[in-house]
C-alpha positions as CSV (number, residue, x, y, z in Angstrom):
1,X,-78.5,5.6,-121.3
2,X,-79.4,4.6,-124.4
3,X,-82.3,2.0,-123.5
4,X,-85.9,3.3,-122.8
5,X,-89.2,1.7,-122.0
6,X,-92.3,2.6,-124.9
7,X,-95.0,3.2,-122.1
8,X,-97.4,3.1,-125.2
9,X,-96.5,-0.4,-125.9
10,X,-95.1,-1.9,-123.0
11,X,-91.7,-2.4,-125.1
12,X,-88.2,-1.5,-124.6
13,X,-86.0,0.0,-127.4
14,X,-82.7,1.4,-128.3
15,X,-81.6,4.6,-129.3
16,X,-78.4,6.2,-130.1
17,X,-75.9,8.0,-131.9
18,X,-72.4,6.2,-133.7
19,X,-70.1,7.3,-136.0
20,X,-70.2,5.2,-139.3
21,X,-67.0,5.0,-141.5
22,X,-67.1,8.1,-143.3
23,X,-66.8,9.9,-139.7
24,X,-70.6,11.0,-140.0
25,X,-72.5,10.8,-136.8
26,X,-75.7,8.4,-137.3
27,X,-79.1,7.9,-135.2
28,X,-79.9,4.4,-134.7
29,X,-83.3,3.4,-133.5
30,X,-84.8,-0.3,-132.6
31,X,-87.9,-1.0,-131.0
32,X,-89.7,-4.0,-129.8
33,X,-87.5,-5.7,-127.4
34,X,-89.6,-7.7,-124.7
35,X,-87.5,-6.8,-122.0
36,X,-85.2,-4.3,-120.5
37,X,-82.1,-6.8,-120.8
38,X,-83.0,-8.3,-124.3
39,X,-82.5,-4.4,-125.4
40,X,-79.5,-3.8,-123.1
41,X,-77.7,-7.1,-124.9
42,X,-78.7,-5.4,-128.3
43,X,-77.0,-2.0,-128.0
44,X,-74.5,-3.4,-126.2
45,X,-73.4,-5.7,-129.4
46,X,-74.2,-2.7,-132.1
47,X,-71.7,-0.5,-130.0
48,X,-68.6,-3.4,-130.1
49,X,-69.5,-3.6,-133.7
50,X,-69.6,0.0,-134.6
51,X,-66.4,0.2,-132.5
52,X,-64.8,-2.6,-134.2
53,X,-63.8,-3.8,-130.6
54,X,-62.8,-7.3,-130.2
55,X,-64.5,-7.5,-126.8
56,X,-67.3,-8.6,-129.3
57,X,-68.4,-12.3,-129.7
58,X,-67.2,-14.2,-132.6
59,X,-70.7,-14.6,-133.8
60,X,-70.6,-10.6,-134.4
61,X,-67.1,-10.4,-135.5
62,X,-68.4,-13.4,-138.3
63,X,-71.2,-10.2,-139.2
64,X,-68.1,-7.7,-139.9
65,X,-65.8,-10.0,-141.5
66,X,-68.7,-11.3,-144.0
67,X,-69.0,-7.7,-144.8
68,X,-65.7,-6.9,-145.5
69,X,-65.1,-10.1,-147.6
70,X,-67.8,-11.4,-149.3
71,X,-67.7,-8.5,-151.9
72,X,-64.6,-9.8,-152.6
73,X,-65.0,-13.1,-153.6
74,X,-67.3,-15.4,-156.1
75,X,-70.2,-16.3,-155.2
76,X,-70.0,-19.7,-155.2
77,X,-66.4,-19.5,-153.5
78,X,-68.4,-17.5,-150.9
79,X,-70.8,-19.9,-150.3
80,X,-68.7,-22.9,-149.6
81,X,-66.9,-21.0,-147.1
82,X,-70.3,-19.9,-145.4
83,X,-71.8,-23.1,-145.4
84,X,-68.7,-24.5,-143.7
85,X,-68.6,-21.4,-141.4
86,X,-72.2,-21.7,-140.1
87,X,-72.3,-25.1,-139.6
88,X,-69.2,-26.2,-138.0
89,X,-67.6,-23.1,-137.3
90,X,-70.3,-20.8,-135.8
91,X,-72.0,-23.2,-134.1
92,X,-69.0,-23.5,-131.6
93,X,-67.9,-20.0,-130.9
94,X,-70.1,-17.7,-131.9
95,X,-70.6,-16.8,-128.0
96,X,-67.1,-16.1,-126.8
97,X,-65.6,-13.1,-126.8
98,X,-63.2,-12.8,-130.0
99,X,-60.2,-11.4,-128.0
100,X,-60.7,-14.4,-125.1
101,X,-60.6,-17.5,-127.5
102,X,-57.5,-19.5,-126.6
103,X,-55.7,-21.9,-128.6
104,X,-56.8,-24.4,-126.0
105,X,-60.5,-23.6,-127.4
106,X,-59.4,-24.2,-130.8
107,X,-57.8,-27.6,-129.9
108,X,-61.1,-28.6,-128.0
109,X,-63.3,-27.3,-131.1
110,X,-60.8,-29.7,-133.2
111,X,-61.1,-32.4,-131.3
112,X,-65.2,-32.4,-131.1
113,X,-64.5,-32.1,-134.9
114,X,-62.4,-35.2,-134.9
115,X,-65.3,-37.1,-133.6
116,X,-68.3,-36.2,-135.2
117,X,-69.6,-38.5,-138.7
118,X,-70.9,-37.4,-142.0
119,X,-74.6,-38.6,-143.1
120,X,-73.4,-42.3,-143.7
121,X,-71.8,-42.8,-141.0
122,X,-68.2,-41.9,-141.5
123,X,-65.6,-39.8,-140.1
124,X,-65.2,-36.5,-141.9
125,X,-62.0,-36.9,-144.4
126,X,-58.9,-35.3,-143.3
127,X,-59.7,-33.0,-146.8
128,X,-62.6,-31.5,-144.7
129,X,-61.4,-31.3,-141.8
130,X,-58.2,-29.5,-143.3
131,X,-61.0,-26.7,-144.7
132,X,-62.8,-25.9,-141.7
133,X,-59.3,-25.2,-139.7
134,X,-58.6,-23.2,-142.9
135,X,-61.9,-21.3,-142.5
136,X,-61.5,-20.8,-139.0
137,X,-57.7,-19.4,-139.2
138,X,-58.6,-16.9,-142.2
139,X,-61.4,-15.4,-139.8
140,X,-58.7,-14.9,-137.0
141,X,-55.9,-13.9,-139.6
142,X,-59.0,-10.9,-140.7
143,X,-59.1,-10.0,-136.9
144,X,-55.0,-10.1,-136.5
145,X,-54.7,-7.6,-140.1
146,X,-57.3,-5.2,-139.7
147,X,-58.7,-5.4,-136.0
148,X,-55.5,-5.7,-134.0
149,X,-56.0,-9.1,-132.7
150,X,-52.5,-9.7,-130.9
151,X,-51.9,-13.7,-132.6
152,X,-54.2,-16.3,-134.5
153,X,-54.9,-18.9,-131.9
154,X,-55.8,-21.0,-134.9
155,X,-52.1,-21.0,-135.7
156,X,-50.6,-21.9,-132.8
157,X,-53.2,-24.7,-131.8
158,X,-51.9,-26.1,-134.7
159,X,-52.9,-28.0,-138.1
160,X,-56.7,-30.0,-138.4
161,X,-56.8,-32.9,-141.0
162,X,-54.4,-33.5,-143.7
163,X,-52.6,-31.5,-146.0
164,X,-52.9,-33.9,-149.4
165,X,-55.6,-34.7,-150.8
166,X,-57.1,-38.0,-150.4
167,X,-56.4,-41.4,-153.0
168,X,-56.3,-40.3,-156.5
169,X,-58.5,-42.2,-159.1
170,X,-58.4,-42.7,-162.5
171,X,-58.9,-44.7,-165.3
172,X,-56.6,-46.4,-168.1
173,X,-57.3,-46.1,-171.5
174,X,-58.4,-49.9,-171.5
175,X,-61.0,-49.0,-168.7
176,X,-62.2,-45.9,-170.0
177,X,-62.6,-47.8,-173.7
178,X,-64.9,-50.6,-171.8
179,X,-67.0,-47.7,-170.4
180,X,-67.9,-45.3,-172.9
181,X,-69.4,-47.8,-174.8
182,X,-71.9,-48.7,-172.5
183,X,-73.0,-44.8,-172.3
184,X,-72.9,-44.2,-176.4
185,X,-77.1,-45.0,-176.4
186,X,-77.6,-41.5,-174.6
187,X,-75.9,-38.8,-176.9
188,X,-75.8,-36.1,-174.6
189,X,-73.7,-38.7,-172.0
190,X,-71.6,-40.1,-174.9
191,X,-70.4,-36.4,-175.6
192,X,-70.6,-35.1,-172.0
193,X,-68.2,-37.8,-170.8
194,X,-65.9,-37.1,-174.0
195,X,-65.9,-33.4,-173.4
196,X,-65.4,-34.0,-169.5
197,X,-61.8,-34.9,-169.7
198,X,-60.9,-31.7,-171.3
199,X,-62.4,-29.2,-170.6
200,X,-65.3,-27.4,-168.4
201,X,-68.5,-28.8,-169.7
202,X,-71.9,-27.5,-167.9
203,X,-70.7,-23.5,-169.5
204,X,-70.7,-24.7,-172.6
205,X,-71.6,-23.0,-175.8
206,X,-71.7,-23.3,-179.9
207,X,-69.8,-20.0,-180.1
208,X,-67.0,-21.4,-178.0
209,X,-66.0,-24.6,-180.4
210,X,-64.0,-23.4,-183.5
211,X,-64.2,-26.5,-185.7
212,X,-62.0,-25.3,-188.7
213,X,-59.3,-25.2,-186.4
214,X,-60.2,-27.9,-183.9
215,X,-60.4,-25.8,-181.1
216,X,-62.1,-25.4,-178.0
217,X,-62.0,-22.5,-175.8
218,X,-62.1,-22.3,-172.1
219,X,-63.3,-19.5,-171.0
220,X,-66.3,-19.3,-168.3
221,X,-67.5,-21.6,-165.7
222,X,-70.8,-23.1,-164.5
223,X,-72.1,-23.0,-161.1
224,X,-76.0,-24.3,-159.6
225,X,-75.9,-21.8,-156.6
226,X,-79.2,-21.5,-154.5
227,X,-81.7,-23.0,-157.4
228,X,-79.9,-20.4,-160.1
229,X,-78.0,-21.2,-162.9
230,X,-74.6,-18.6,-162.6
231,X,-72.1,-18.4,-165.6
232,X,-68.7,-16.6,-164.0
233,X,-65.0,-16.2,-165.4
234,X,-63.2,-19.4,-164.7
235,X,-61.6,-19.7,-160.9
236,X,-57.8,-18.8,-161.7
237,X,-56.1,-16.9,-165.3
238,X,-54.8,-19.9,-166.2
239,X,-58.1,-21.6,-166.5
240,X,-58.7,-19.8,-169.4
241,X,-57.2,-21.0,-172.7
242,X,-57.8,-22.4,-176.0
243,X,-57.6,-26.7,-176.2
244,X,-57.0,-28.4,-179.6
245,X,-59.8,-31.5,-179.8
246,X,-58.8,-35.0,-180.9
247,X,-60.2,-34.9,-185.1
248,X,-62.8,-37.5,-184.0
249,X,-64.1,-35.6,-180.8
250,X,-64.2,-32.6,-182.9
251,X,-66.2,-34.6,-185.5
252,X,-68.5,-36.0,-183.3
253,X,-69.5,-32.8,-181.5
254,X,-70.1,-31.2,-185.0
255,X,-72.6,-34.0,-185.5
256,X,-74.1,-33.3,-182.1
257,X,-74.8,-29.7,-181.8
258,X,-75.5,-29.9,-186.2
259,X,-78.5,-32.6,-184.1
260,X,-79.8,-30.3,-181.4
261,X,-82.5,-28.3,-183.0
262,X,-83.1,-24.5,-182.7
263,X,-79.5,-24.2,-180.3
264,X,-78.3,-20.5,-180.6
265,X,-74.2,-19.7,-180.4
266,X,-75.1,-18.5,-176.9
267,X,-76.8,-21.2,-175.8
268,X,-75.9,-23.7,-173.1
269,X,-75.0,-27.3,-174.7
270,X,-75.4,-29.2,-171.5
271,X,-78.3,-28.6,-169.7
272,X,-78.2,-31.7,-167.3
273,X,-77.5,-31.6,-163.3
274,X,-74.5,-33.4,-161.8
275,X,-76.4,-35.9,-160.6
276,X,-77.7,-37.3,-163.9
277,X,-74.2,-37.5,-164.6
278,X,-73.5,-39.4,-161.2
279,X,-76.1,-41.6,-162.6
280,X,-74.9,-42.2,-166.0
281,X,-71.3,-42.9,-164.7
282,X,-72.9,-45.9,-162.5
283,X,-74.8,-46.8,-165.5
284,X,-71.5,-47.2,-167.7
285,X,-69.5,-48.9,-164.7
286,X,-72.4,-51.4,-163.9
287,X,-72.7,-52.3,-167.1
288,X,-68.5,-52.2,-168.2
289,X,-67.4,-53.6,-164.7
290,X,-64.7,-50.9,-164.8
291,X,-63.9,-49.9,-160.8
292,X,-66.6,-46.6,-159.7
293,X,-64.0,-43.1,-160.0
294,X,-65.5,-39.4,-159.6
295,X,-66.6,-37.3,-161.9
296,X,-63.6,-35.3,-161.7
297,X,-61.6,-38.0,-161.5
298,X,-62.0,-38.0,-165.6
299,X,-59.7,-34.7,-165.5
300,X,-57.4,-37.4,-163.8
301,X,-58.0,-39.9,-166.0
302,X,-56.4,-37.7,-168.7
303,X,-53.8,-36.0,-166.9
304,X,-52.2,-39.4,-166.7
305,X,-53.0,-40.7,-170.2
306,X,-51.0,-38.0,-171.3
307,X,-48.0,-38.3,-168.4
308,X,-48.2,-42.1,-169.9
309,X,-47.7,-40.5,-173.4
310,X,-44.3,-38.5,-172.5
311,X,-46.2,-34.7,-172.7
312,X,-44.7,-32.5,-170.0
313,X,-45.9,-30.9,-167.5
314,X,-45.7,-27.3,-169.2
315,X,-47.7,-29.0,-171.5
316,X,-50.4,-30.8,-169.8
317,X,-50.3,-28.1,-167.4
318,X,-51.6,-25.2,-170.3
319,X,-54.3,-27.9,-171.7
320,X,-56.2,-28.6,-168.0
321,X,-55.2,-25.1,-166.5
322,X,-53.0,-25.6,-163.8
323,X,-49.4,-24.6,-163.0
324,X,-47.1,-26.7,-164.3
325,X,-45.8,-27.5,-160.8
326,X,-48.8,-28.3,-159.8
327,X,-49.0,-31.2,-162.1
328,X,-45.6,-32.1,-161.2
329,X,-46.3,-32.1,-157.9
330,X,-50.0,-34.0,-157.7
331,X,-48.7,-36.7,-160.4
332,X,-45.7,-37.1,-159.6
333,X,-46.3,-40.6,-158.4
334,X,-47.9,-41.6,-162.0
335,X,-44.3,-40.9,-163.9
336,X,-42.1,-44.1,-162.3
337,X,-41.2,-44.5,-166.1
338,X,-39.7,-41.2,-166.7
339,X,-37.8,-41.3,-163.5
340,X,-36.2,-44.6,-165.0
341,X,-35.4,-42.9,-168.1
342,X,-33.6,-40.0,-166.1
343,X,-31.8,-42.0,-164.8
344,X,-30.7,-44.0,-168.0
345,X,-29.9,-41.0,-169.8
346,X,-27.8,-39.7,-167.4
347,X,-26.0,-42.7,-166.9
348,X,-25.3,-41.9,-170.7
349,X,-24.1,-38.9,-170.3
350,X,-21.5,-39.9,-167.3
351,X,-20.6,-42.8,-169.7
352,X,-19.5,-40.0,-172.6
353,X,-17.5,-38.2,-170.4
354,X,-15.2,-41.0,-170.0
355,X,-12.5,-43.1,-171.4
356,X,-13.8,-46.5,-170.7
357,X,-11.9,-48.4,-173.3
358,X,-9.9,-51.4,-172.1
359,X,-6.1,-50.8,-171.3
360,X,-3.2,-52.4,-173.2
């Protein structure tokens, strides 16, 4: 037995031996447990663990799979899935047993999920609802790869929420035209929202705008994560490249950082929160009555400015940093024109291959 009353204290506590990962036999002592039980439940959950058994509850399994992927990840990739995790997630099944969970518990778990409201009242989006089904099957998918879980009952309960993403946004030219003016009396939102449909603005430094060239380059990202400011590599390869500016963006952020006094190259240009942006946008729309998009709706905005313009989506893929198909695939609604114009010049090309003069 490896529970054992502290006469001295009037305690219980736990000790005994497990072999950790490198095969080494280890001596694990805890003390202060209240009661005989409380310290029977404790050893009994350090044993599953060491043991990697799935007779454990989910709420330990969560333990071990946080260990083995967490070092693998971002931090701030890391920390949407947690917060996700713990508060829908855990909440549900961190007391059954990992190896008992049924699809049946996962279709119950999504319907609760179905019902419940976000702070203003309204039903989570089928986006959201998509993510925590995708948290909860890449816990059980851990369990099936490296803990001999027989089947993801996540899979076969079947999809959560939807699979695209909801109404895009975005501005024309003529409604981004009536807006920036109305933000051009606060230099740092004039440039922010210039910058914003091009490139990834809160990392931004001195050192990374070449203005002999025109060029901007892309190559670190910007996270607030737990009251910390975190600079990391960009999310994918292809987020990092070099952008050629417009002349009279490049001109006017000259201007700026040649106004911002004592800025070193390494220096952060942007030092503003999200939510002054947030503010600043309802600002401009207030005041330009131009229809309320997201922030990142701006990327949006110019994806389809330059879809409008007859770039392809090679092209517009390498400036914003996604996959060609990707861009195909997401915009594909925005290009009714260039379908028509397939299908013009192919009727040309049927046309040529024919005699289709009149007969004698």
């Amino acid at each position: 037995m490896a529970v054992y009353k502290d006469k001295k204290r009037g305690t219980w506590y736990v000790s005994l031996y497990y072999t950790d990962w490198t095969g080494k036999q280890q001596r694990k002592l805890k003390r202060g447990f209240l009661t005989k039980k409380e310290a029977q439940d404790w050893e009994r959950h350090f044993s599953l663990e060491k043991a990697s058994s799935l007779d454990m509850t989910f709420g330990d399994f969560y333990k071990r799979y946080t260990d083995d992927v967490k070092p693998k990840l971002r931090e701030n990739t890391w920390k949407s899935k947690e917060y996700v995790i713990e508060l829908k997630i855990l909440p549900y099944f961190k007391d059954l047993v990992m190896r008992e969970i049924t699809p049946r518990d996962i279709i119950a778990w999504q319907n609760e999920m179905r019902k419940c409201e976000s702070q203003d009242g309204e039903k989570y989006k089928g986006t959201y609802l998509r993510k925590m089904q995708a948290e909860l099957s890449a816990i059980f998918n851990h369990a099936v790869k490296y803990y001999e879980l027989p089947k993801n009952p996540a899979v076969i309960a079947g999809p959560l929420g939807q699979h695209h993403a909801d109404e895009m946004l975005f501005w024309t030219k003529e409604e981004y035209m009536r807006f920036i003016p109305e933000v051009a009396n606060k230099t740092y939102s004039y440039m922010a929202f210039e910058l914003f449909r091009i490139g990834e603005l809160m990392a931004l430094t001195p050192a990374d705008f070449d203005f002999d060239k025109n060029k901007l380059s892309i190559t670190k990202s910007y996270q607030r994560i737990s009251g910390r400011d975190v600079i990391t590599k960009p999310k994918t390869p292809k987020s990092v490249r070099m952008i050629s500016m417009p002349e009279n963006v490049a001109l006017e952020m000259r201007d700026f950082l040649d106004s911002i006094y004592g800025i070193e190259s390494s220096d952060r240009i942007f030092v503003i929160s999200k939510s002054y942006l947030h503010h600043e946008m309802d600002r401009g729309v207030k005041a330009s009555g131009v229809k309320r998009i997201r922030l990142h709706d701006l990327r949006h905005s110019h994806v389809s400015l330059l879809i409008d313009m007859g770039f392809s989506a090679v092209a517009i893929g390498n400036r914003v940093g996604h996959e060609s198909t990707e861009i195909t695939y997401r915009y594909a609604h925005m290009m009714p024109s260039i379908q028509d114009d397939m299908a013009e010049a192919l009727d040309e090309e049927w046309k040529e291959g024919f005699d289709v003069g009149e007969e004698s």
